[in-house]
LUMVEX-81275 format. One record per residue (C-alpha): residue number from 1; x, y, z. Coordinates in pm, 1 decimal. Example, Ala and Ser with C-alpha at 12.3 -4.5 7.8 and 13.67 -1.06 7.14 Angstrom:
// LUMVEX-81275
[1 [1230.0 -450.0 780.0]]
[2 [1367.0 -106.0 714.0]]
***
This chain:
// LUMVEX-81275
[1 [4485.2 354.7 3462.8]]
[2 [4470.1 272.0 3103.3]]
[3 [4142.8 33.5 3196.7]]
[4 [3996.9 299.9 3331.8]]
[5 [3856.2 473.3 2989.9]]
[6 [3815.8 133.3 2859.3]]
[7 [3567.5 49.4 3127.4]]
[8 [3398.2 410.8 3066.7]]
[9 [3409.4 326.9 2694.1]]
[10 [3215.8 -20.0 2760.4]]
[11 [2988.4 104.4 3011.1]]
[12 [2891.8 420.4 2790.7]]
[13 [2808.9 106.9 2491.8]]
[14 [2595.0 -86.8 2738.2]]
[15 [2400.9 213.3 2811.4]]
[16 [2351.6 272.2 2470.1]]
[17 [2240.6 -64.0 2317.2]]
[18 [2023.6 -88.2 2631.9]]
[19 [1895.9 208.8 2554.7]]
[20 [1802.7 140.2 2195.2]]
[21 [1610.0 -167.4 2271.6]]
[22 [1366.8 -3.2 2513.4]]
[23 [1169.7 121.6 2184.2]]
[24 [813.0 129.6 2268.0]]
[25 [622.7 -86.0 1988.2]]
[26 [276.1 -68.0 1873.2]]
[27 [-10.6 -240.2 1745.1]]
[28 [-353.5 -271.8 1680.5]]
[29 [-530.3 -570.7 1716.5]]
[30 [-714.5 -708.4 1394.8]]
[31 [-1027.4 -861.3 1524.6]]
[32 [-1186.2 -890.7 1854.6]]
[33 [-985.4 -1110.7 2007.1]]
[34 [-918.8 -1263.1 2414.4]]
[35 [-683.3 -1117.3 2633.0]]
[36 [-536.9 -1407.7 2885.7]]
[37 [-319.6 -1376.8 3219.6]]
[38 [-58.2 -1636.6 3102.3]]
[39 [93.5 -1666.2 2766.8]]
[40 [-153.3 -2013.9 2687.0]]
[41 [-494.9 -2095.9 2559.9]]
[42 [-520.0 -2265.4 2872.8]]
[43 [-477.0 -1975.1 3104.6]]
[44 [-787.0 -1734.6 3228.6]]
[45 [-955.4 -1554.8 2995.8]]
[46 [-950.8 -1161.3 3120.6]]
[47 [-1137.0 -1001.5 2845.8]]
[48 [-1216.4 -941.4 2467.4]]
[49 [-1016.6 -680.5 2323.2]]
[50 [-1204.4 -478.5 2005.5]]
[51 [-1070.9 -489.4 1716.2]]
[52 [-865.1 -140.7 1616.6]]
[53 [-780.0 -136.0 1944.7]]
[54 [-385.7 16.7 1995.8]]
[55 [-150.2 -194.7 2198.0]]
[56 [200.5 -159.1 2343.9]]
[57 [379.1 -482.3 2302.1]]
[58 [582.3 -546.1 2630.3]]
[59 [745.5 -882.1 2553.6]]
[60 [714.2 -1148.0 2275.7]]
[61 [753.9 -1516.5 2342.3]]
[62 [747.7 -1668.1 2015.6]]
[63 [333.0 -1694.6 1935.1]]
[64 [222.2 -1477.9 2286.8]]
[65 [322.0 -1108.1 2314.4]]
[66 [195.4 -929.3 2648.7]]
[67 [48.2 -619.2 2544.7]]
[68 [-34.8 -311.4 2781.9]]
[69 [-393.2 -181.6 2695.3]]
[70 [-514.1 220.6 2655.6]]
[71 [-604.6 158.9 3024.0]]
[72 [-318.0 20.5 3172.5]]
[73 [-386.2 -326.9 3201.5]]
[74 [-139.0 -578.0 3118.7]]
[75 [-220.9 -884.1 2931.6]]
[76 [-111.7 -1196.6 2685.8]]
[77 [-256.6 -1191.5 2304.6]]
[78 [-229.0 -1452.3 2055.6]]
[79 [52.5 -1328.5 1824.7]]
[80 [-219.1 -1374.9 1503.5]]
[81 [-420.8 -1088.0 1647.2]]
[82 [-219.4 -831.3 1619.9]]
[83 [-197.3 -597.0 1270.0]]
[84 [80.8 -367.6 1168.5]]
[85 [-191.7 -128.0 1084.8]]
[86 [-150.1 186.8 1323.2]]
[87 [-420.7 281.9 1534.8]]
[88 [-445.2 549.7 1801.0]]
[89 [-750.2 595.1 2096.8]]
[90 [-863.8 966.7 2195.9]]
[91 [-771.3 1061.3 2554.5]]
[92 [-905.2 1346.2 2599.5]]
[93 [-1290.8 1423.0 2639.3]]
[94 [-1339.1 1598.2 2272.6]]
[95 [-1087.5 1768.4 2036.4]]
[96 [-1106.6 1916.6 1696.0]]
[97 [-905.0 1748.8 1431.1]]
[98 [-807.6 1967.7 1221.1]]
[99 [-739.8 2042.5 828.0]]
[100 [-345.6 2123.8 905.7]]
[101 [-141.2 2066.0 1180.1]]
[102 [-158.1 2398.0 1341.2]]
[103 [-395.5 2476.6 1620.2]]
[104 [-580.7 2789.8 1418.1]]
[105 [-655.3 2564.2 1087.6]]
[106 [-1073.5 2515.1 1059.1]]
[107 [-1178.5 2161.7 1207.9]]
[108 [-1195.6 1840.7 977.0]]
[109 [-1417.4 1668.3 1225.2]]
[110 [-1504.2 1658.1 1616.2]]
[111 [-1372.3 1347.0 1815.6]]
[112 [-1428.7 1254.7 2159.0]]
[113 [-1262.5 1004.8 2385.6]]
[114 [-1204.8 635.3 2319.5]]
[115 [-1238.2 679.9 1971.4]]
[116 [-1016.1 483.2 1769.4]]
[117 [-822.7 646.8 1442.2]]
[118 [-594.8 533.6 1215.0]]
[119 [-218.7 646.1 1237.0]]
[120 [-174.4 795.4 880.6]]
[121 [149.4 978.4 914.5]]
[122 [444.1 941.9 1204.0]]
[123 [442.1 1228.9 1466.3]]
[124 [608.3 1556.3 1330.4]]
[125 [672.6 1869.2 1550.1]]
[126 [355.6 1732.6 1788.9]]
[127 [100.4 1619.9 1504.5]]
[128 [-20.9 1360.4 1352.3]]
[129 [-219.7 1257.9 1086.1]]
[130 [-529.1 1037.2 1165.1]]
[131 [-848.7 880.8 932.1]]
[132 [-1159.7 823.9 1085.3]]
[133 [-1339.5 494.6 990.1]]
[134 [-1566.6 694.0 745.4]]
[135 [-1289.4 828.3 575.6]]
[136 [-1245.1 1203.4 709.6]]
[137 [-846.4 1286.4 805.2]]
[138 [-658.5 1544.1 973.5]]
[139 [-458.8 1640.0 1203.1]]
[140 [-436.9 1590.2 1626.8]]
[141 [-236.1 1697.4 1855.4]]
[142 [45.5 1403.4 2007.4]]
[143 [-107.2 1469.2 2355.1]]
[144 [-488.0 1412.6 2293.2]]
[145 [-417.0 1030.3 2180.4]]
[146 [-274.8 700.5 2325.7]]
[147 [-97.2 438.6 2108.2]]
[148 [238.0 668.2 1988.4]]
***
């Protein structure tokens, strides 16, 4: 019986560390750049991703990671094309961003969907901080954007 908690002890570990490495990663991608079925130059081109564009990276194989797309799509990327700069894509048809993070603060600027914004600031309590490319910031709402 004394393998018993043992076992629970390891199992309970497992689940943990497994756990932990399911972190969902992001990127954006830095310039316009080919999305291919196989991890390869030689494989079939699928499309041309925009540059800004947020990605999920689902695996990395040295200079390939497959990245999910704001649509779904899944996809290998040249390692070189991805940034650490933070983007996030609108999902919903139009949304104020606003001048705090509270839903009764005065608008910073009007959005609509598929726009692309810089991540400024991690999520806190459901916000987030965003900068449009002409400079204007504020705050969304987690739910209105893709890429977090």
């Amino acid at each position: 019986m004394r393998s018993r908690p043992l076992k629970l002890a390891l199992a309970l570990a497992l689940t943990l560390a497994s756990t932990a490495s399911l972190a969902i990663e992001f990127r954006s991608v830095a310039a316009p750049s080919i999305l291919y079925d196989t991890p390869s130059d030689k494989g079939r081109k699928l499309a041309i991703i925009l540059a800004g564009t947020p990605v999920e990276m689902v695996v990395s194989l040295d200079k390939w990671v497959k990245v999910r797309d704001p649509a779904g799509g899944l996809s290998w990327i040249d390692r070189r094309a991805l940034a650490d700069k933070r983007t996030v894509i609108v999902n919903v048809a139009q949304t104020s961003v606003r001048q705090q993070a509270n839903d009764t603060a005065p608008a910073a600027f009007i959005t609509v969907k598929d726009a692309v914004l810089e991540l400024t600031e991690a999520p806190v309590a459901g916000w987030i901080k965003v900068r449009h490319a002409d400079g204007a910031s504020g705050y969304l709402r987690v739910n209105e954007v893709w890429g977090l």
